[in-house]
N, C-alpha and C positions, 0 to 999 in steps of 0.2 A: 504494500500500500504506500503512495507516494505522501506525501505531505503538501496540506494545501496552504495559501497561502490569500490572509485575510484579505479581506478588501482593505479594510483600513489600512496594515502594512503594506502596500499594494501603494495604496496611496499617500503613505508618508513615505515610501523611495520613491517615487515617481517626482512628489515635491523637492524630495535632497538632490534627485538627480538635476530636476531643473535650476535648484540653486546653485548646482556644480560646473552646469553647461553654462550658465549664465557669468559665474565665476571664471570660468578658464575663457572666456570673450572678451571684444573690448567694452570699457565702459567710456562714457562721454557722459558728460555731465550737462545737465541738458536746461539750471537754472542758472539763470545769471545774475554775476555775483552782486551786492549792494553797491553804490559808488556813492561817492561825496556828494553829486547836484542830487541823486534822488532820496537823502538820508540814508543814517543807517540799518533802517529795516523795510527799507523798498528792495525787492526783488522782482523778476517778472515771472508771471504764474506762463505756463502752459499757454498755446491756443482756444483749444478745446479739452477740456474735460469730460469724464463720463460720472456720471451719476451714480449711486450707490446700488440702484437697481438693475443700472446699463450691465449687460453679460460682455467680457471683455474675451478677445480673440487674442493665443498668442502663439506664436509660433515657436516650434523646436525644430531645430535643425540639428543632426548629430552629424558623425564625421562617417558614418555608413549607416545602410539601410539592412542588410541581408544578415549581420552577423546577430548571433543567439541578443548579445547582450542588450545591442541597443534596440531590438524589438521589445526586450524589459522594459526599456526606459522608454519605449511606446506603449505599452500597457500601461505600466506607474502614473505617466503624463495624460494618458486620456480617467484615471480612474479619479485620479486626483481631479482633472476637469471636470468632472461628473459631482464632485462628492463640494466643489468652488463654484461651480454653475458658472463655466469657464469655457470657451471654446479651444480645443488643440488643434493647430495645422502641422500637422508631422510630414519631413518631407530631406530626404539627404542623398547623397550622391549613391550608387548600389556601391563602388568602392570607395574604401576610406580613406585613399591615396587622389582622390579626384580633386585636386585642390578649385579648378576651373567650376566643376559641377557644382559646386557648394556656393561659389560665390554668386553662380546667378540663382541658382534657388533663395539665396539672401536678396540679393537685387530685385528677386519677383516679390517676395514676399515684402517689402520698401514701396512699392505700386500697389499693393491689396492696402495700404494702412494696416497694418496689426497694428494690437498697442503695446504689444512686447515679443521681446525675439533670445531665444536661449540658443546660443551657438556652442556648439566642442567644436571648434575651429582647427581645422587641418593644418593650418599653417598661418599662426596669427599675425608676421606680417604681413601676409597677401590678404587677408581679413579685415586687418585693418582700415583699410580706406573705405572698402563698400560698407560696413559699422558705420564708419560716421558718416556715410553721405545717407 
Protein backbone atom coordinates (compact mmCIF):
# COMPACT_ATOMS: atom_id res chain seq x y z
CA UNK A 1 0.00 0.00 0.00
CA UNK A 2 1.57 3.33 -1.15
CA UNK A 3 1.20 6.32 1.15
CA UNK A 4 -1.10 9.05 0.31
CA UNK A 5 -0.49 12.29 0.47
CA UNK A 6 -2.95 15.16 2.15
CA UNK A 7 -4.20 17.62 0.26
CA UNK A 8 -3.28 20.04 2.61
CA UNK A 9 0.52 18.82 2.45
CA UNK A 10 -0.08 18.94 -1.01
CA UNK A 11 -0.75 22.31 -0.69
CA UNK A 12 1.76 23.70 1.78
CA UNK A 13 4.61 22.23 -0.97
CA UNK A 14 3.17 23.47 -3.67
CA UNK A 15 3.10 27.06 -1.72
CA UNK A 16 7.06 26.43 -0.53
CA UNK A 17 7.65 25.50 -3.90
CA UNK A 18 6.31 28.70 -5.39
CA UNK A 19 8.15 30.69 -2.76
CA UNK A 20 11.39 28.91 -3.80
CA UNK A 21 10.78 29.51 -7.70
CA UNK A 22 9.82 32.86 -6.90
CA UNK A 23 13.10 33.17 -4.65
CA UNK A 24 15.62 31.75 -7.07
CA UNK A 25 14.00 34.72 -9.96
CA UNK A 26 14.67 38.16 -10.40
CA UNK A 27 13.00 40.44 -8.01
CA UNK A 28 12.42 44.27 -9.12
CA UNK A 29 11.07 46.26 -6.86
CA UNK A 30 8.24 47.74 -8.37
CA UNK A 31 7.47 50.93 -5.53
CA UNK A 32 9.09 53.87 -5.72
CA UNK A 33 11.02 55.17 -3.27
CA UNK A 34 10.00 58.57 -1.12
CA UNK A 35 11.81 61.70 -2.26
CA UNK A 36 12.21 65.05 -0.65
CA UNK A 37 9.46 67.21 -3.11
CA UNK A 38 6.96 64.45 -2.32
CA UNK A 39 7.71 64.20 1.77
CA UNK A 40 8.75 61.47 3.42
CA UNK A 41 5.83 59.16 3.39
CA UNK A 42 4.63 59.80 -0.35
CA UNK A 43 5.28 56.64 -2.25
CA UNK A 44 3.42 55.62 -5.47
CA UNK A 45 0.92 52.88 -5.07
CA UNK A 46 0.49 50.47 -8.17
CA UNK A 47 -1.65 51.34 -11.39
CA UNK A 48 -4.30 49.02 -10.63
CA UNK A 49 -5.02 47.06 -7.85
CA UNK A 50 -7.24 44.19 -7.27
CA UNK A 51 -9.74 44.00 -4.67
CA UNK A 52 -9.94 41.40 -1.84
CA UNK A 53 -12.42 39.42 -3.75
CA UNK A 54 -10.62 39.86 -7.30
CA UNK A 55 -9.38 35.94 -7.81
CA UNK A 56 -5.62 36.61 -8.99
CA UNK A 57 -3.92 34.77 -11.83
CA UNK A 58 -0.25 33.66 -11.46
CA UNK A 59 1.84 32.13 -13.40
CA UNK A 60 4.61 29.34 -12.64
CA UNK A 61 7.10 28.72 -14.82
CA UNK A 62 9.72 25.92 -13.96
CA UNK A 63 12.84 25.12 -15.64
CA UNK A 64 11.18 21.65 -17.31
CA UNK A 65 7.82 20.29 -17.80
CA UNK A 66 8.29 16.35 -18.22
CA UNK A 67 10.48 15.48 -15.26
CA UNK A 68 8.65 13.60 -12.09
CA UNK A 69 9.44 16.48 -9.91
CA UNK A 70 8.39 19.50 -11.35
CA UNK A 71 4.84 17.93 -12.21
CA UNK A 72 5.00 17.87 -8.14
CA UNK A 73 5.20 21.40 -8.09
CA UNK A 74 2.28 21.30 -10.72
CA UNK A 75 0.09 19.57 -8.40
CA UNK A 76 1.39 21.52 -5.14
CA UNK A 77 0.67 24.81 -7.33
CA UNK A 78 -2.62 24.03 -8.61
CA UNK A 79 -3.85 22.46 -5.05
CA UNK A 80 -2.79 25.36 -3.32
CA UNK A 81 -4.65 27.47 -6.07
CA UNK A 82 -7.60 25.72 -5.29
CA UNK A 83 -7.56 25.79 -1.54
CA UNK A 84 -6.37 30.46 -2.37
CA UNK A 85 -9.14 30.70 -4.98
CA UNK A 86 -6.11 31.42 -7.12
CA UNK A 87 -5.79 30.97 -10.72
CA UNK A 88 -2.28 28.66 -11.80
CA UNK A 89 -0.85 29.10 -15.53
CA UNK A 90 1.70 26.20 -15.55
CA UNK A 91 3.66 26.21 -18.41
CA UNK A 92 7.97 25.49 -19.13
CA UNK A 93 10.19 24.40 -21.79
CA UNK A 94 9.69 20.18 -22.09
CA UNK A 95 13.64 20.53 -21.52
CA UNK A 96 15.38 22.15 -18.69
CA UNK A 97 18.34 23.11 -20.72
CA UNK A 98 15.99 25.31 -23.18
CA UNK A 99 17.01 28.40 -21.90
CA UNK A 100 15.22 30.23 -25.31
CA UNK A 101 11.92 28.28 -24.57
CA UNK A 102 11.57 29.71 -21.17
CA UNK A 103 12.13 33.09 -21.88
CA UNK A 104 9.38 33.41 -24.39
CA UNK A 105 6.91 31.41 -22.22
CA UNK A 106 7.83 34.41 -19.74
CA UNK A 107 7.54 37.01 -22.50
CA UNK A 108 3.83 35.57 -23.22
CA UNK A 109 2.89 35.33 -20.11
CA UNK A 110 4.01 39.68 -19.63
CA UNK A 111 1.10 40.02 -22.67
CA UNK A 112 -1.76 37.81 -20.79
CA UNK A 113 -1.13 40.52 -17.48
CA UNK A 114 -0.70 37.92 -14.61
CA UNK A 115 -0.37 39.44 -11.58
CA UNK A 116 2.56 37.33 -10.47
CA UNK A 117 5.11 35.13 -12.06
CA UNK A 118 7.21 32.31 -10.10
CA UNK A 119 10.33 31.52 -12.23
CA UNK A 120 13.23 28.49 -11.48
CA UNK A 121 15.08 30.24 -14.11
CA UNK A 122 17.42 28.31 -16.22
CA UNK A 123 19.85 30.71 -16.59
CA UNK A 124 19.37 33.89 -14.54
CA UNK A 125 21.33 36.16 -16.60
CA UNK A 126 19.51 35.50 -19.80
CA UNK A 127 16.23 35.82 -17.35
CA UNK A 128 17.04 38.73 -16.20
CA UNK A 129 16.05 41.28 -18.77
CA UNK A 130 12.72 39.61 -19.98
CA UNK A 131 11.84 39.91 -15.49
CA UNK A 132 12.20 43.22 -15.64
CA UNK A 133 10.75 44.23 -18.92
Amino acid sequence: MEPRISRRALALFGLTSLAGLSLTGCVQQTMTPPSAANGPAATTAPAATKGASDRLTLAVIPKGTTHEFWQTVKAGAEAAAQEFNCEIRFNGPQKENDISEQIDILKNYGTQGVDGVAVAATDKSSLGPPVQE
